[in-house]
C-alpha positions in Angstrom: 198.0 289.4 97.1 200.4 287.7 99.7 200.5 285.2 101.7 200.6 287.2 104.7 197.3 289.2 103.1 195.5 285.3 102.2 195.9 284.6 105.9 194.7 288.2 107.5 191.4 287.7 105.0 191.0 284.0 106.3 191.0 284.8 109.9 188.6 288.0 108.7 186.2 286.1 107.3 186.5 283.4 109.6 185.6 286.2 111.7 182.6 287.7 110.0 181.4 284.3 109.7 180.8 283.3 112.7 179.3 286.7 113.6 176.6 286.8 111.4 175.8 283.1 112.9 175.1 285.0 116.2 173.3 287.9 115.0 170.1 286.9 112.5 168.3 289.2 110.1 166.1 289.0 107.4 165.6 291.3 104.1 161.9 291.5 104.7 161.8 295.6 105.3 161.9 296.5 101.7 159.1 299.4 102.0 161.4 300.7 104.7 163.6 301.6 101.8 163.9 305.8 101.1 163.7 305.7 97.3 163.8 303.8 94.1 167.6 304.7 94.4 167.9 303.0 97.7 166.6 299.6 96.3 169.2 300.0 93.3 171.7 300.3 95.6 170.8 297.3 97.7 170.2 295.4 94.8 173.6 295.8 93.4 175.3 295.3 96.6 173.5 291.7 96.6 173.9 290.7 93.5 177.9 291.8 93.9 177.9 289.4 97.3 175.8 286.0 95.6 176.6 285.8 91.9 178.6 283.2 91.0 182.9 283.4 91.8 185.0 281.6 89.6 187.4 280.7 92.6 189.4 278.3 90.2 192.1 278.6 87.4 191.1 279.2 83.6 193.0 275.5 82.6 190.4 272.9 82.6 189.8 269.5 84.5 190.4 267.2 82.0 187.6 264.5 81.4 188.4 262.5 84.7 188.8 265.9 86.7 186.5 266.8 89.5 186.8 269.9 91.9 184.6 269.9 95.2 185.0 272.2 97.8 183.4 274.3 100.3 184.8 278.3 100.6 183.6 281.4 103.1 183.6 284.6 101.8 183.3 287.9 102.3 181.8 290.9 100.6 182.8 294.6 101.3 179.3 296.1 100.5 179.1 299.6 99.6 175.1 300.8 100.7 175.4 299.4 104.3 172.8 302.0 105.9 170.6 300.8 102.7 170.7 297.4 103.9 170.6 298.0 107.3 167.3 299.6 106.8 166.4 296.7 104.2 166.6 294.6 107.1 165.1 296.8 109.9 168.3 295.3 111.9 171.3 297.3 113.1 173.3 293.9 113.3 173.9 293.8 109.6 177.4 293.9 109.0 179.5 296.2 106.7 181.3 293.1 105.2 178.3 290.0 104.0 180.1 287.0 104.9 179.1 284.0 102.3 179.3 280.4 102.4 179.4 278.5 99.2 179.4 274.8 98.4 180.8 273.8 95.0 181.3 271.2 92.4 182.8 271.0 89.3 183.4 268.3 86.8 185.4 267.8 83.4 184.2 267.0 79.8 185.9 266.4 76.7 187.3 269.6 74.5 188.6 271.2 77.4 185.2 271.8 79.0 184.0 272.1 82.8 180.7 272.5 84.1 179.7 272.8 87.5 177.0 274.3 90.3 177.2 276.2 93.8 175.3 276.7 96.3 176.0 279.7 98.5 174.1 281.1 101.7 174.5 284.4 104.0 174.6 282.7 107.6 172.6 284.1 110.3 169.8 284.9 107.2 167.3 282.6 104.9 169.2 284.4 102.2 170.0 281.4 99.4 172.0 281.6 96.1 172.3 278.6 93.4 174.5 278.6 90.9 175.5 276.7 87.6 178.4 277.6 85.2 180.2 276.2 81.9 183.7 277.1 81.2 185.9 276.2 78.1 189.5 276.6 78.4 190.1 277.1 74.4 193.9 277.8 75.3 194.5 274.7 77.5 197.9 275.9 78.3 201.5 273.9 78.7 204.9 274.1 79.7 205.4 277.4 78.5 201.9 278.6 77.6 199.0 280.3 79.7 195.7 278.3 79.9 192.8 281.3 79.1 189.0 280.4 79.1 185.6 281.7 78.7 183.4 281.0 81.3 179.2 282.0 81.3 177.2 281.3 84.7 173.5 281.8 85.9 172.8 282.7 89.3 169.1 282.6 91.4 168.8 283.9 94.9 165.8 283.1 97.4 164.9 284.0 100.9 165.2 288.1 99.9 161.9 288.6 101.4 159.9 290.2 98.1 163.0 290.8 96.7 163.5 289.0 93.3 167.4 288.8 92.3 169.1 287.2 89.6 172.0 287.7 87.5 174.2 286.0 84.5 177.6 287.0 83.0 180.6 285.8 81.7 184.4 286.0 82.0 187.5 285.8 80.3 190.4 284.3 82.4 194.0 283.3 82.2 196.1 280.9 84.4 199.5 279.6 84.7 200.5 277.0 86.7 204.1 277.0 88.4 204.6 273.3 90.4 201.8 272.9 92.7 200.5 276.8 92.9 199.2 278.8 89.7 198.0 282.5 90.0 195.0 283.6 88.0 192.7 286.1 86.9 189.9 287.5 84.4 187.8 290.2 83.7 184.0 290.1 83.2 180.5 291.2 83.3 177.6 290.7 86.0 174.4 291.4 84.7 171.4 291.5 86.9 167.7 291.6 87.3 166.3 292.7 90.6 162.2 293.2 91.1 160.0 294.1 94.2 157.1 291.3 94.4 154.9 293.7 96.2 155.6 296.2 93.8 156.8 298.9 96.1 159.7 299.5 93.8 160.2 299.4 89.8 162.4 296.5 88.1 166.2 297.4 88.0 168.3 295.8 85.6 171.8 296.9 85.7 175.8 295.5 84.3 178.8 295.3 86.6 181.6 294.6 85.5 184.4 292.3 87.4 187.6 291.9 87.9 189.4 289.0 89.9 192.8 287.7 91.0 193.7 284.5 92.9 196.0 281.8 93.3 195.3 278.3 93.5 197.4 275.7 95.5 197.0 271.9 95.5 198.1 269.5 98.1 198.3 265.9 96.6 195.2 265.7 96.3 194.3 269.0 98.9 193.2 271.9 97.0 193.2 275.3 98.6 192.2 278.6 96.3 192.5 282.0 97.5 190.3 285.0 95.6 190.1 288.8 95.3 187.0 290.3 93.5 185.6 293.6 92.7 182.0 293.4 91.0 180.7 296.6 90.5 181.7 299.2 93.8 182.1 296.3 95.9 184.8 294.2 96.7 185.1 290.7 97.9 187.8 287.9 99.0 187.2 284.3 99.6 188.9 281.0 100.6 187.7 277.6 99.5 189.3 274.2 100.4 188.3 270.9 98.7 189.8 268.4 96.3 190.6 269.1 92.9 192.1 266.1 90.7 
């Protein structure tokens, strides 16, 4: 993605953002929902929006190394008349902006572990997050850093939704000066129930792909993401410190 694109997304999201501030809903109008089908496809449209985003390279922190941040985001979702009527609201948009607060922290062996904590504004909608990534290639001069990453997401405030989801990726990085570009493939897989029991248990697999390029500052890191879990698609910008 350019640099041109980055900054059109920012502003987008920016955007979106600060729209869904002004406009609340709730997802408390699951029995509004047509079929069993219907609550499938909301289910995999939110599980696409909150489960965890690597939003960093594959090379690791180093034991001394910390990355904090806060990022908005954005999520394309795919079943936007299915949560419309989810949320008996016609102020839902077609793009679920996010806002995630994050931490990350180095260990020995080429280790980082770290949490998030992401919300839909204008919504109760809540999503925590925890992750452990080992870069087994840590990468040099010459050589790609690539890592294997595992995460756990819970969501709250779906009304008697249930959502959670797990996965893993595989990513590479290579850094050039102060910017390196990165990207991975993986796996989102998700359990969604209805506590009312309106609606059977789903569980379902997405897969993922995502690109992005990370930029640091001194000691000013920005990252910029591009994600497709499952049919939907999703960028993001995060600013923090990462040393």
């Amino acid at each position: 993605m350019t640099h041109a694109a980055f900054r059109r997304a920012a502003l987008a999201v920016a955007a979106l953002t600060w729209a869904a501030g002004a406009h609340a809903y709730e997802f408390d109008a699951l029995d509004q929902l047509a079929s069993q089908g219907e609550f499938r496809q909301l289910a995999e449209d939110l599980s696409a929006t909150l489960a965890y985003k690597p939003q960093a390279p594959a090379e690791a922190l180093g034991i001394t190394g910390f990355d904090v941040g806060v990022s908005l985001g954005g999520t394309n979702i795919k079943s936007h008349r299915v949560v419309e009527r989810a949320t008996g609201s016609d102020n839902v948009p077609s793009t679920l902006p996010t806002v995630t607060l994050r931490a990350d922290k180095g260990l020995p062996f080429g280790i980082d572990v770290g949490g998030s904590y992401t919300l839909i504004p204008g919504t109760s909608v809540r999503a925590l997050s925890g992750n452990v990534k080992w870069a087994f290639i840590e990468g040099g001069v010459l050589t790609p850093a690539v890592a294997v990453r595992a995460f756990y997401t819970q969501t709250s405030g779906l009304g008697d939704m249930n959502l959670r989801s797990q996965g893993g990726d595989l990513s590479v990085s290579k850094g050039f000066a102060n910017v390196t570009p990165y990207g991975g493939v993986g796996l989102v897989q998700s359990r969604a129930s209805d506590d009312a029991g309106r609606w059977a248990r789903e569980r379902y697999t997405q897969t993922r792909l995502f690109a992005g390029v990370s930029v640091n500052l001194l000691l000013v890191n920005l990252a910029f993401e591009a994600d497709r879990t499952g049919d939907a698609t999703s960028a993001s910008i995060k600013a923090g410190l990462r040393f």
